[in-house]
KOLSE-980888 format. One record per residue (C-alpha): residue number from 0; residue in one letter; x, y, z. Coordinates in Angstrom, 3 decimals. Layout:
<node><pos>NUM</pos><code>A</code><east>X</east><north>Y</north><up>Z</up></node>
...
This chain:
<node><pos>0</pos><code>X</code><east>0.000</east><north>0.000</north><up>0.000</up></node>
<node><pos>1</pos><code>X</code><east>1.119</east><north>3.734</north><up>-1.012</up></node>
<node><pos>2</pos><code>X</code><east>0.222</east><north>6.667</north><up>0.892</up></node>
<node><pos>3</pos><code>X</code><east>1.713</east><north>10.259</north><up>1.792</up></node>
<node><pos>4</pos><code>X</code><east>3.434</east><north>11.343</north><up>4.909</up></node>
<node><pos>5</pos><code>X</code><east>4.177</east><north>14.919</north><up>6.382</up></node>
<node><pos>6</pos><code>X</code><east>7.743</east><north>14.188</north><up>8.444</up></node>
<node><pos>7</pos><code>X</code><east>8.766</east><north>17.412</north><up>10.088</up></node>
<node><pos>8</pos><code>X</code><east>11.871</east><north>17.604</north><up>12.632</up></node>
<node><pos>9</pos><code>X</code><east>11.023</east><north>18.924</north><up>15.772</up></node>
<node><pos>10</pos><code>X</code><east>13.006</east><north>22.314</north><up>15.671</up></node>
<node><pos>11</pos><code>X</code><east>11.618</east><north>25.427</north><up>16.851</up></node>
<node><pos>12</pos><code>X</code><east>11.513</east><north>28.368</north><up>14.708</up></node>
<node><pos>13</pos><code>X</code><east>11.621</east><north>31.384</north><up>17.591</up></node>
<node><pos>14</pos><code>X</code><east>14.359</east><north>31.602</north><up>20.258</up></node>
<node><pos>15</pos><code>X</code><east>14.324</east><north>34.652</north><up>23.222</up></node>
<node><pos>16</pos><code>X</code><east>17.619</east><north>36.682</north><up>22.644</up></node>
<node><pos>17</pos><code>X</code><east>18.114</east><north>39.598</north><up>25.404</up></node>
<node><pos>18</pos><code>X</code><east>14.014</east><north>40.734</north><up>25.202</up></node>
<node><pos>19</pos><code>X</code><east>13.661</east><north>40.179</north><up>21.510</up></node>
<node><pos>20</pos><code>X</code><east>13.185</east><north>37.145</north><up>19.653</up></node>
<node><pos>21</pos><code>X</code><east>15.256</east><north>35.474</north><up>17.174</up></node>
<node><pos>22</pos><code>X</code><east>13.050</east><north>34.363</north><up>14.014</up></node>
<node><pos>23</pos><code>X</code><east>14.115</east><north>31.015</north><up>11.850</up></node>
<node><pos>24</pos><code>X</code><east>12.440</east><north>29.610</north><up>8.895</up></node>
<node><pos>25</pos><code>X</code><east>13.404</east><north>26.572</north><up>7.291</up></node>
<node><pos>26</pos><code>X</code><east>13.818</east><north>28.060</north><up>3.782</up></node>
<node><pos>27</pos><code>X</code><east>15.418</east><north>31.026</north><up>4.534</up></node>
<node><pos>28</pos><code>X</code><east>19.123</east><north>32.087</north><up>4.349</up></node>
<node><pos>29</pos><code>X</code><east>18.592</east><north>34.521</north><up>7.287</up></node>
<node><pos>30</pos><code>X</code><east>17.883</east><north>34.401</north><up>11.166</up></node>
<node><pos>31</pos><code>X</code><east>16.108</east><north>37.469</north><up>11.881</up></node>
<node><pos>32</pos><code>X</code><east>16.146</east><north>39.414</north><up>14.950</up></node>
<node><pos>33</pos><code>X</code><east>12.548</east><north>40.889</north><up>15.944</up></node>
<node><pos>34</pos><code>X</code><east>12.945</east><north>43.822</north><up>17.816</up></node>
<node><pos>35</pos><code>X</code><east>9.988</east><north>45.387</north><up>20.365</up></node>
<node><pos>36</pos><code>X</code><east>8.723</east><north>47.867</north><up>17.690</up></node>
<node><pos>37</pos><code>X</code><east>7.841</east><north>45.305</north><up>15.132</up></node>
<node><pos>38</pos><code>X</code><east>10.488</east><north>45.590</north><up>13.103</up></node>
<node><pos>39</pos><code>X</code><east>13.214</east><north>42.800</north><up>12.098</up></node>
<node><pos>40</pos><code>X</code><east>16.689</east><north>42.932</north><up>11.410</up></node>
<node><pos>41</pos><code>X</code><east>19.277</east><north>40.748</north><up>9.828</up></node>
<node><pos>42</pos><code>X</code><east>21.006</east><north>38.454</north><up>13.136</up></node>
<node><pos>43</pos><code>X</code><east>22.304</east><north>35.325</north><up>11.400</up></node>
<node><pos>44</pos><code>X</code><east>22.839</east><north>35.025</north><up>7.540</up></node>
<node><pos>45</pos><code>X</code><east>24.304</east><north>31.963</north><up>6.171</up></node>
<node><pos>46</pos><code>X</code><east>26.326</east><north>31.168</north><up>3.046</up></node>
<node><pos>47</pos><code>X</code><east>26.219</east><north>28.968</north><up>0.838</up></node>
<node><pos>48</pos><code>X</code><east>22.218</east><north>29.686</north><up>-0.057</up></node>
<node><pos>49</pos><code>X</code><east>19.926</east><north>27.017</north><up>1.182</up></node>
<node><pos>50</pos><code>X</code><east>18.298</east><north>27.098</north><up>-2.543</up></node>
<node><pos>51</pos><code>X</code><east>21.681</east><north>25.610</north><up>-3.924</up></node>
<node><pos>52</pos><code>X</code><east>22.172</east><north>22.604</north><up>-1.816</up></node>
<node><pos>53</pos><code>X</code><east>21.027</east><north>18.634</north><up>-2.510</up></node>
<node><pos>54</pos><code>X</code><east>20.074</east><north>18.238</north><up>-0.531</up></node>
<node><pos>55</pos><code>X</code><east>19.126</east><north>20.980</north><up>1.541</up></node>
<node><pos>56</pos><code>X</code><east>20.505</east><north>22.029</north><up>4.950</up></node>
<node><pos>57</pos><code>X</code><east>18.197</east><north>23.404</north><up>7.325</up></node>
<node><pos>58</pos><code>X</code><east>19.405</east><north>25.574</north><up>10.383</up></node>
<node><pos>59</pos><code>X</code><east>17.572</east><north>26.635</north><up>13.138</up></node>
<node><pos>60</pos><code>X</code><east>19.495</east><north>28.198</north><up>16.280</up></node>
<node><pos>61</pos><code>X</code><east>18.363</east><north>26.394</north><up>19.356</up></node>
<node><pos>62</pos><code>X</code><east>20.133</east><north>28.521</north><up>22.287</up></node>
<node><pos>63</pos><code>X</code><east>22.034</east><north>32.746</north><up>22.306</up></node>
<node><pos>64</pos><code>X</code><east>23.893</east><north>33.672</north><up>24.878</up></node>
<node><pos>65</pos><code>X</code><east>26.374</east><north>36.714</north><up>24.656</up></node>
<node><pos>66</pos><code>X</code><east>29.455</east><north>34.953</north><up>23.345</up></node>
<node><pos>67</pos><code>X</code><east>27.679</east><north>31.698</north><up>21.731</up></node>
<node><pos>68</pos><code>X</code><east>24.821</east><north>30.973</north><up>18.915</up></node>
<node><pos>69</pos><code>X</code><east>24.108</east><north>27.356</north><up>19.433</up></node>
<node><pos>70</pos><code>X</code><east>22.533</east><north>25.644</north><up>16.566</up></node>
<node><pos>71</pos><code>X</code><east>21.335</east><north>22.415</north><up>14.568</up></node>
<node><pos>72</pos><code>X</code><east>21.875</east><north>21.763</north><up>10.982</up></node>
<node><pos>73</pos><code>X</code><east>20.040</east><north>18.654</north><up>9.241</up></node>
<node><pos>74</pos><code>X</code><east>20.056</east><north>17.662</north><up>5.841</up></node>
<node><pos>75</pos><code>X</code><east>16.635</east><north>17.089</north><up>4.116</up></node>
<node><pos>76</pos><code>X</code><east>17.290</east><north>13.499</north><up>3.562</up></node>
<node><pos>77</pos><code>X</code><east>14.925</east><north>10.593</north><up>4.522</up></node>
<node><pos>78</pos><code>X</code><east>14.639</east><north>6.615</north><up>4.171</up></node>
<node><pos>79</pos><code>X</code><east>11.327</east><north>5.722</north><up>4.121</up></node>
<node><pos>80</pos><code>X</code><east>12.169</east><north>1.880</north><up>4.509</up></node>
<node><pos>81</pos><code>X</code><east>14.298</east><north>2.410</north><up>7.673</up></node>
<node><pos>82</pos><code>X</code><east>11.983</east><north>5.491</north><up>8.705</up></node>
<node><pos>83</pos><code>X</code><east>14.630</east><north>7.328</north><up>9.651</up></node>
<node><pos>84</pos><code>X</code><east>16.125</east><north>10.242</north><up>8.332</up></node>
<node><pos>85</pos><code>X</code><east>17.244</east><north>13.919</north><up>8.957</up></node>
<node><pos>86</pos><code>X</code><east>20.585</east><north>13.730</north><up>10.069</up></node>
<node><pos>87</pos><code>X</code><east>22.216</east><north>16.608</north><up>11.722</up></node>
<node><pos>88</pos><code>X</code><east>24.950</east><north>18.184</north><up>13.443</up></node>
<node><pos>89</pos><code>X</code><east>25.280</east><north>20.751</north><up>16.743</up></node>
<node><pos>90</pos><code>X</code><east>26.677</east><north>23.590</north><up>15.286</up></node>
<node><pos>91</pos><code>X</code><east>28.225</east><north>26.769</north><up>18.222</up></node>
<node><pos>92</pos><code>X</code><east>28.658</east><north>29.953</north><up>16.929</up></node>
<node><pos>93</pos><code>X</code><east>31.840</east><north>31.790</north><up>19.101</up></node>
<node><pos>94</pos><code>X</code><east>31.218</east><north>35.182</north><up>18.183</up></node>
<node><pos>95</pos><code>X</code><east>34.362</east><north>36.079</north><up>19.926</up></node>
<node><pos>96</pos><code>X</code><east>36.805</east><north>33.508</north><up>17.950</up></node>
<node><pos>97</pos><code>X</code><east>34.300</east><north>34.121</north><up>15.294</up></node>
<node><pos>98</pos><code>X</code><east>34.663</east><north>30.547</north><up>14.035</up></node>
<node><pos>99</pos><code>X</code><east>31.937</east><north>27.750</north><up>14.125</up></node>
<node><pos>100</pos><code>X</code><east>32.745</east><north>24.463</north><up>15.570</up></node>
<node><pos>101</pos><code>X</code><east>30.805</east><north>21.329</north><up>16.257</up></node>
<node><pos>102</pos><code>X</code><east>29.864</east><north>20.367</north><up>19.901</up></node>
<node><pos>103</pos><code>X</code><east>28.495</east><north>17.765</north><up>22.267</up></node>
<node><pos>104</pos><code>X</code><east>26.897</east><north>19.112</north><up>25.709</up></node>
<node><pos>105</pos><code>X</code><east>27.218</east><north>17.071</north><up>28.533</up></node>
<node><pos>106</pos><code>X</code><east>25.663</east><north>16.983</north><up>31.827</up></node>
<node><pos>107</pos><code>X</code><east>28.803</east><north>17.027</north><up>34.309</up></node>
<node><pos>108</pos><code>X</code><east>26.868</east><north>15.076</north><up>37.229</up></node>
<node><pos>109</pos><code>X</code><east>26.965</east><north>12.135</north><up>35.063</up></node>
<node><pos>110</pos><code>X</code><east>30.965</east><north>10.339</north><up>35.391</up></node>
<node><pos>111</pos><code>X</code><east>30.168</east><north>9.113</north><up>31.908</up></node>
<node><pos>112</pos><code>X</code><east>29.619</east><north>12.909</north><up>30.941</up></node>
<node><pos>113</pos><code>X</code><east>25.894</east><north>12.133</north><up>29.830</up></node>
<node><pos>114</pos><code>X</code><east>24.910</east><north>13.893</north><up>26.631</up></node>
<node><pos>115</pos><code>X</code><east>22.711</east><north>16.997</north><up>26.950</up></node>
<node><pos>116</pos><code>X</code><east>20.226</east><north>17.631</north><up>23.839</up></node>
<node><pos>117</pos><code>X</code><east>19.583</east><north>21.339</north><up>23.305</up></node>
<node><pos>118</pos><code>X</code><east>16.390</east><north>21.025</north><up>21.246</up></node>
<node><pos>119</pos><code>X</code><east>13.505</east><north>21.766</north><up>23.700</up></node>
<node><pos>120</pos><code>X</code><east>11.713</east><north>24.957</north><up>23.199</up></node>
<node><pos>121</pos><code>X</code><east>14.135</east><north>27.691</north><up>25.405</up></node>
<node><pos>122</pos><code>X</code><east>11.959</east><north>29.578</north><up>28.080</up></node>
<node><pos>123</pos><code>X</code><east>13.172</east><north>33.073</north><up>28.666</up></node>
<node><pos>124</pos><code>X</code><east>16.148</east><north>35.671</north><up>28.698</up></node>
<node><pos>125</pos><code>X</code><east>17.361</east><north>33.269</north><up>31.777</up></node>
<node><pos>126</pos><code>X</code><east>16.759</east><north>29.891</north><up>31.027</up></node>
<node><pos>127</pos><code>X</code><east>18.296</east><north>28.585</north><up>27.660</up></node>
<node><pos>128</pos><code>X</code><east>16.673</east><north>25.222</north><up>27.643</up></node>
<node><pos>129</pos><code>X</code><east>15.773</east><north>22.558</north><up>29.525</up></node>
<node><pos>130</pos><code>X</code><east>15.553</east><north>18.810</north><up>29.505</up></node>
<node><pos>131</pos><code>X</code><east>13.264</east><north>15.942</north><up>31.641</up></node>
<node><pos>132</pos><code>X</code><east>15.174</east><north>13.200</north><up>33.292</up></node>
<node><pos>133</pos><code>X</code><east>13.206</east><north>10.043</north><up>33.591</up></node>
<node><pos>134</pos><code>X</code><east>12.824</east><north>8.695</north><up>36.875</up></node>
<node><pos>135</pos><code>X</code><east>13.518</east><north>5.135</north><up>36.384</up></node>
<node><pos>136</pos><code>X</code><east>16.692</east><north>6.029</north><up>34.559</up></node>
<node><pos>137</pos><code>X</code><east>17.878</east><north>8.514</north><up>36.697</up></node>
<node><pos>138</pos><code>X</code><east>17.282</east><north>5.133</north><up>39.595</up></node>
<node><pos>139</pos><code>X</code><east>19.507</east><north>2.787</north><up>37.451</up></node>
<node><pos>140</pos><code>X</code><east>22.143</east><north>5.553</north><up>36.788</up></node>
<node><pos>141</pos><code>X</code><east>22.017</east><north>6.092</north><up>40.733</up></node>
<node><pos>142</pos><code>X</code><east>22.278</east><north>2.172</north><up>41.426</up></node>
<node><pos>143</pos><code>X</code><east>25.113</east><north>1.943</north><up>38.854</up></node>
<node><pos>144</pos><code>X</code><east>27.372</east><north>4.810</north><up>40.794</up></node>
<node><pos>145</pos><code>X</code><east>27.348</east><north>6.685</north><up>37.864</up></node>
<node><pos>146</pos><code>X</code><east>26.148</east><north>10.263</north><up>39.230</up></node>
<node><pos>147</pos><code>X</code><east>27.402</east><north>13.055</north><up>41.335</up></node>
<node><pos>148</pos><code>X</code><east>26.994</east><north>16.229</north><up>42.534</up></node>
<node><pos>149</pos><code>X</code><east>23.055</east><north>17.966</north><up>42.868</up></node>
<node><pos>150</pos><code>X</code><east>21.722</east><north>15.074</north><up>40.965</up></node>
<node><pos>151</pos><code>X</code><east>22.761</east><north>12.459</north><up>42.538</up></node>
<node><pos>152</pos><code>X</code><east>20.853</east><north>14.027</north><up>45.704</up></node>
<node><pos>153</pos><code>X</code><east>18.020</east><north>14.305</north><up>43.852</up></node>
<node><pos>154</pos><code>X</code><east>18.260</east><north>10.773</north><up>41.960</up></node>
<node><pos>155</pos><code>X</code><east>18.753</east><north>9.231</north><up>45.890</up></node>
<node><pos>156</pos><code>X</code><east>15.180</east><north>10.341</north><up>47.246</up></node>
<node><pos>157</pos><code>X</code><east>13.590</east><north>8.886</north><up>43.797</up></node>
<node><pos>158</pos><code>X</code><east>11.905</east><north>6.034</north><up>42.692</up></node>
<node><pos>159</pos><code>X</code><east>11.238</east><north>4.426</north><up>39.376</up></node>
<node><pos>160</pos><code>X</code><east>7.218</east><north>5.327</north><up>40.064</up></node>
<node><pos>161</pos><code>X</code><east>8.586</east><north>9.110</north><up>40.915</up></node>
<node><pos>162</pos><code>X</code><east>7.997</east><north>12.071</north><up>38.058</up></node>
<node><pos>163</pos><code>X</code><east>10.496</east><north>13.046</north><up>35.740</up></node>
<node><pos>164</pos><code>X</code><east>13.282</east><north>15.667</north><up>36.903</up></node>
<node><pos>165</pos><code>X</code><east>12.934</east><north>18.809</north><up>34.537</up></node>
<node><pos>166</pos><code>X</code><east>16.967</east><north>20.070</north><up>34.306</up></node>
<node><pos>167</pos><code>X</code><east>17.481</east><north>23.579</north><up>33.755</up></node>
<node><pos>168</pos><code>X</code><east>20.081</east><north>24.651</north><up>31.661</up></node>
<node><pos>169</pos><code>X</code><east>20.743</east><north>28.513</north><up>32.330</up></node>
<node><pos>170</pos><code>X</code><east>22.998</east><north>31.128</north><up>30.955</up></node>
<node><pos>171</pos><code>X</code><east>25.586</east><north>32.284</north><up>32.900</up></node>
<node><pos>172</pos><code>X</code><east>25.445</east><north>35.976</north><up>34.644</up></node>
């Protein structure tokens, strides 16, 4: 049987940047900045042009802080027998190196340096994005000796019934 399918990743297409809001669309060259008064200005403007790729590379910036643009490229590739597709890379902007490099985040109160995903919706101006923890496998990490710090206080007064631990992930003052 044939049929149709709408895949879209799950990338969000406004970010909070220091009270305005950082606009992305997936088939535009540009990030724009929308400022208070309505109006939008350049921010992020890549090269080559989206329209001259095969496949094409979609960017969308997923946290801004003062010195760093982090983002997430994926190629518009997909195999429909495997159902999987869109691979991607974390992209970091260092405006002060003003270079781009690839990155993995890790949560440091894992010994096995845990990776952090930075593709949940950020909140505000103060927190850049967060992340849940599942109970039950924060449990088996805890049984396993493989935490430390704040979360392994937390992970010691859980169960595997208990609700998921939302983690934070702030920009530094």
């Amino acid at each position: 049987m044939m049929g149709e399918a709408i895949i879209t990743p799950g990338f969000y297409t406004t970010i909070p940047y220091h009270g305005n809001w950082a606009l992305a669309n997936a088939s535009s060259d540009t990030v724009y900045n929308f400022l208070p008064d309505g109006n939008t200005m350049p921010f992020i403007v890549r090269t080559p042009s989206i329209h001259t790729m095969e496949p094409e590379v979609f960017l969308y910036p997923t946290a801004l802080t003062d010195r760093y643009y982090f983002m997430h490229i994926f190629r518009k590739e997909f195999d429909f027998e495997k159902m999987k597709g869109f691979p991607g890379t974390d992209l970091v902007y260092d405006r002060q190196e003003k270079a781009i490099f690839e990155y993995t985040a890790c949560n440091d109160d894992y010994s096995n340096k845990k990776q952090v995903y930075m593709t949940t919706i950020p909140v505000n101006d103060e927190i850049a994005t967060w992340q849940s923890l599942e109970a039950h496998r924060l449990v088996e990490s805890y049984e396993k000796g493989e935490l430390k710090g704040r979360l392994k206080e937390i992970a010691a007064e859980l169960d595997e019934e208990s609700n998921p631990v939302i983690m934070l992930i702030k920009h530094k003052k």
